[in-house]
Each structure stands twice: as structure tokens, then as C-alpha cells.
C-alpha positions in Angstrom: 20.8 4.6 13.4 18.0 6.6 12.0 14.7 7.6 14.1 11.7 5.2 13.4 9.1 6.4 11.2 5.5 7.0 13.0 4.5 4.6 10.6 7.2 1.9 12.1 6.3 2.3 15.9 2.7 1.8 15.0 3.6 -1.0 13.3 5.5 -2.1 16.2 3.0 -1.7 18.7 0.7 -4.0 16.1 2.8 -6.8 15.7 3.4 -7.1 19.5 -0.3 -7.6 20.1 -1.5 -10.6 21.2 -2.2 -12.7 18.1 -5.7 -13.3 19.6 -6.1 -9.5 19.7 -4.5 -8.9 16.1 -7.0 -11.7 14.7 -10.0 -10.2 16.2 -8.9 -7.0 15.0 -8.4 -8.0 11.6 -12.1 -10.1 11.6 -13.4 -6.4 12.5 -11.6 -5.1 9.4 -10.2 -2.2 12.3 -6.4 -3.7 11.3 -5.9 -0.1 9.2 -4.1 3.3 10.5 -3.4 6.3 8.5 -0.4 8.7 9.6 -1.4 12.3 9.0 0.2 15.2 8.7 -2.0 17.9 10.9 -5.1 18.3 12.8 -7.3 15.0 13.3 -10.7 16.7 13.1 -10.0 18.4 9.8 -8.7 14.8 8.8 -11.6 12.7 10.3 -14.5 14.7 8.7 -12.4 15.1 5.4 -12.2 11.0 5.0 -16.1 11.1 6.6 -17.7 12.7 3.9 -15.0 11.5 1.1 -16.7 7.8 1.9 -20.0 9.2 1.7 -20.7 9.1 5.5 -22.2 12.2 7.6 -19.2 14.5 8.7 -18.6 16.2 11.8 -19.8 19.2 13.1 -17.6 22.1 13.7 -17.9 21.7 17.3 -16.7 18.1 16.6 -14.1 18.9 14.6 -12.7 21.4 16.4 -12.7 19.2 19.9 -10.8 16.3 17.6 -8.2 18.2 16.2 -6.0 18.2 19.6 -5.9 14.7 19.8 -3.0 12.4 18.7 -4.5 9.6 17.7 -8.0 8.6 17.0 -10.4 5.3 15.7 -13.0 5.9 13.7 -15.0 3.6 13.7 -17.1 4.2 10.7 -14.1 3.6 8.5 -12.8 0.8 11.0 -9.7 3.1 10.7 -7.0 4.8 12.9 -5.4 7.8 12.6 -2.1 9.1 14.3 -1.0 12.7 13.7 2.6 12.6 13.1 2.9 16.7 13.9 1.2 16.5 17.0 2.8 18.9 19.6 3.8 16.3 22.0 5.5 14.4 19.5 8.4 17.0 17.4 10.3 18.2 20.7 10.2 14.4 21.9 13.5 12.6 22.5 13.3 9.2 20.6 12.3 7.0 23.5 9.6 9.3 24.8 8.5 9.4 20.7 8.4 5.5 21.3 6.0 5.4 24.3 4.2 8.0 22.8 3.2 6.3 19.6 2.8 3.1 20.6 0.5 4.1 23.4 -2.0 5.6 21.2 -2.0 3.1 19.0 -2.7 0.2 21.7 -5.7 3.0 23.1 -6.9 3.5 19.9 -7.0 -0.3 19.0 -8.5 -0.9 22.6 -11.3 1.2 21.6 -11.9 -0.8 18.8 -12.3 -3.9 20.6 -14.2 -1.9 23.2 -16.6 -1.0 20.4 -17.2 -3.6 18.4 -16.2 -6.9 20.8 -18.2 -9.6 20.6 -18.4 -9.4 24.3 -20.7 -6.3 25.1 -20.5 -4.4 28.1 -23.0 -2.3 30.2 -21.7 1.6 29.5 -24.0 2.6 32.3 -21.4 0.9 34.5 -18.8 3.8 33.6 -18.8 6.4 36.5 -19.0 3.3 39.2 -16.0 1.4 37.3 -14.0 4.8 37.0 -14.5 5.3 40.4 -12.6 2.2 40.8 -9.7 2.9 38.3 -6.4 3.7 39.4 -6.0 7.4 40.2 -4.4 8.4 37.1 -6.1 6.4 34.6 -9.3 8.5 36.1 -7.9 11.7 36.8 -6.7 11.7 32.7 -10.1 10.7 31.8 -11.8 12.9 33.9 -10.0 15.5 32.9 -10.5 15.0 29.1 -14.4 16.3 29.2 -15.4 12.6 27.9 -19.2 12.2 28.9 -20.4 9.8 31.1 -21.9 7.2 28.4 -18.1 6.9 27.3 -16.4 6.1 30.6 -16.3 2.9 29.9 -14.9 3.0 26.6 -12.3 5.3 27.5 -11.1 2.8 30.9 -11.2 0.2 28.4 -8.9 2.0 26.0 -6.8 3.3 28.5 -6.2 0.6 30.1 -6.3 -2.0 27.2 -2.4 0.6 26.4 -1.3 0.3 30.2 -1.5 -3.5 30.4 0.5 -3.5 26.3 3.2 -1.8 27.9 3.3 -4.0 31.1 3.2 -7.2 28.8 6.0 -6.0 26.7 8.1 -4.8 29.8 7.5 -8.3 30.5 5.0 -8.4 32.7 1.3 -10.8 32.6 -1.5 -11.0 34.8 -2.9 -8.9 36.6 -0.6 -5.8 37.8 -1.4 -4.6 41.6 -2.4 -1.2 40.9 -5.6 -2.5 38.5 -8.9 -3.6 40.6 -9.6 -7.2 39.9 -13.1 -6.5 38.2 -11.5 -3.8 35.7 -9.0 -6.7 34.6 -12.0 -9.0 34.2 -13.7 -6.4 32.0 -10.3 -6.6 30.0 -10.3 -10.3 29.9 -14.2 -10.2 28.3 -12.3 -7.6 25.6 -8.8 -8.3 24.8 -6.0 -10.8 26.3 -3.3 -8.1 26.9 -2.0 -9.0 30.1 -3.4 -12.3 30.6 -0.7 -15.1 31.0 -2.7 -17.2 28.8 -2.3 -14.9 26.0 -0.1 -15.8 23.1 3.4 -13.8 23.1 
């Protein structure tokens, strides 16, 4: 059997979105990803300034290019970076989890950002606080800044609940405080058992 494309999983990981989710999405015109092929700051400012929009400073563009996966949400586009370094030396399953992962966090952004259902981003540092010790510790340790806390919990956690709803799993898992999973129920319906499988 040949190894998925990156392409596949992330089309994977966005047909087993809720529909809900995938509607919304697709209302917010933030239903497209691009695979590249090298660093994602080089790549963001290059499709920046190729749709006429402001690019990124060099600062920016440095900081972006480690990452595997981003949203932009000025183009309502995500981009995954097939030649990551985490991804060439991963065995197929870890590849998998990977992939998929970014793409539900980058796709949780986008319903972070532009939901219908707004949230307070001064409420970051107390929520993080409250977070599970990884999800915080890996957001901590990323450098965002404050004002994006919550964005980044969202995201973050928006992924953690995908892979616990396609391991089977609805509601509310034990290890997430029960106002975080009501922030997630004002954004998406991963994890809810009244979501649509």
C-alpha cells in the first residue's frame, strides 16, 4: 500500500469534521489549504503580497518559517509544509497524527478567529492557567503573546478533542476543565455528543 499524500491526510482530517464545523468553515470561505514544499514564512509573505495584501516583516517571516502548518487568515487559507523536519524521518502512523493535527489546529484557529461566537482574548492567561498541563506548557513554550492565548487554547484544543472524537470518544474528556469545553462548544462541536458524525 503506498504512503498517503500530505494532501490525503489533510483531506482526511477535513472530511471527518463535524459537518457543522465543515459548513461553518466553508461559509467563512477558510475550507482551502495549500501543501508547500519549504519554509512557511517565505511562503506566507510570498502569497501576501502576490494578492496585493501587506507582507510580513523579516522578523515575521523568519519566526513563521519553523512552523508546520499555518492559517492565514487574510487569504482564509491553510498551509502545511510537506518538508517540515518532523515530518521526513516520521514512520507512517506518527506522519498521520502529525498532519491531521495541524490541520484540525489550524482549522480551530479559523473558527477561533472568525466564529460568529466572539470571545474575550483578555480571558487568555486565566483560561491557560486552567488548561491541562501540556496543552499550556506547549503554548507557553511557543513565545505566543498573551493577546493570543486564547486563540492558541482554542486551536489546540479544538485538534485534542478531533482526535478524541475519532478515537471514538464525545463529550467532555476528564482531563479538559468544564469552562474550556464550554468555550469549545460557543466555537466548534468537536467533541460534543450532539455533533453530527
Amino acid at each position: 500500500m503506498s504512503k498517503a499524500t500530505t494532501g490525503q491526510l489533510v483531506r482526511l482530517a477535513w472530511d471527518v469534521l463535524p459537518a457543522v464545523d465543515r459548513q461553518v468553515l466553508e461559509q467563512l470561505g477558510a475550507d482551502n489549504w495549500e501543501i508547500v514544499s519549504g519554509p512557511l514564512g517565505a511562503a506566507v509573505d510570498a502569497r501576501l503580497r502576490s494578492a496585493g495584501e501587506q507582507g510580513s516583516d523579516s522578523s515575521r517571516i523568519s519566526a513563521d518559517n519553523a512552523a508546520l502548518g499555518m492559517w492565514v487568515p487574510e487569504l482564509r487559507l491553510v498551509l502545511i509544509n510537506e518538508e517540515h523536519s518532523e515530518l521526513p524521518a516520521a514512520n507512517e502512523a506518527t506522519r498521520e497524527a502529525l498532519v491531521t493535527w495541524v490541520a484540525w489546529h489550524e482549522w480551530g484557529h479559523a473558527l477561533s478567529l472568525v466564529s460568529i461566537s466572539p470571545h474575550d482574548p483578555s480571558e487568555g492567561e486565566r483560561l491557560l492557567k486552567l488548561a491541562p498541563p501540556g496543552v499550556r506548557e506547549r503554548i507557553r513554550r511557543s513565545n505566543y503573546s498573551r493577546r493570543t492565548y486564547v486563540h492558541e487554547l482554542i486551536a489546540e484544543t479544538y485538534a485534542l478533542l478531533m482526535r478524541e472524537r475519532v478515537e471514538g470518544r464525545s463529550g467532555r474528556p476528564l482531563w479538559l476543565p468544564t469552562e474550556i469545553y464550554n468555550l469549545m462548544a460557543r466555537v466548534g462541536t468537536a467533541g460534543h455528543s450532539g455533533a453530527s458524525r
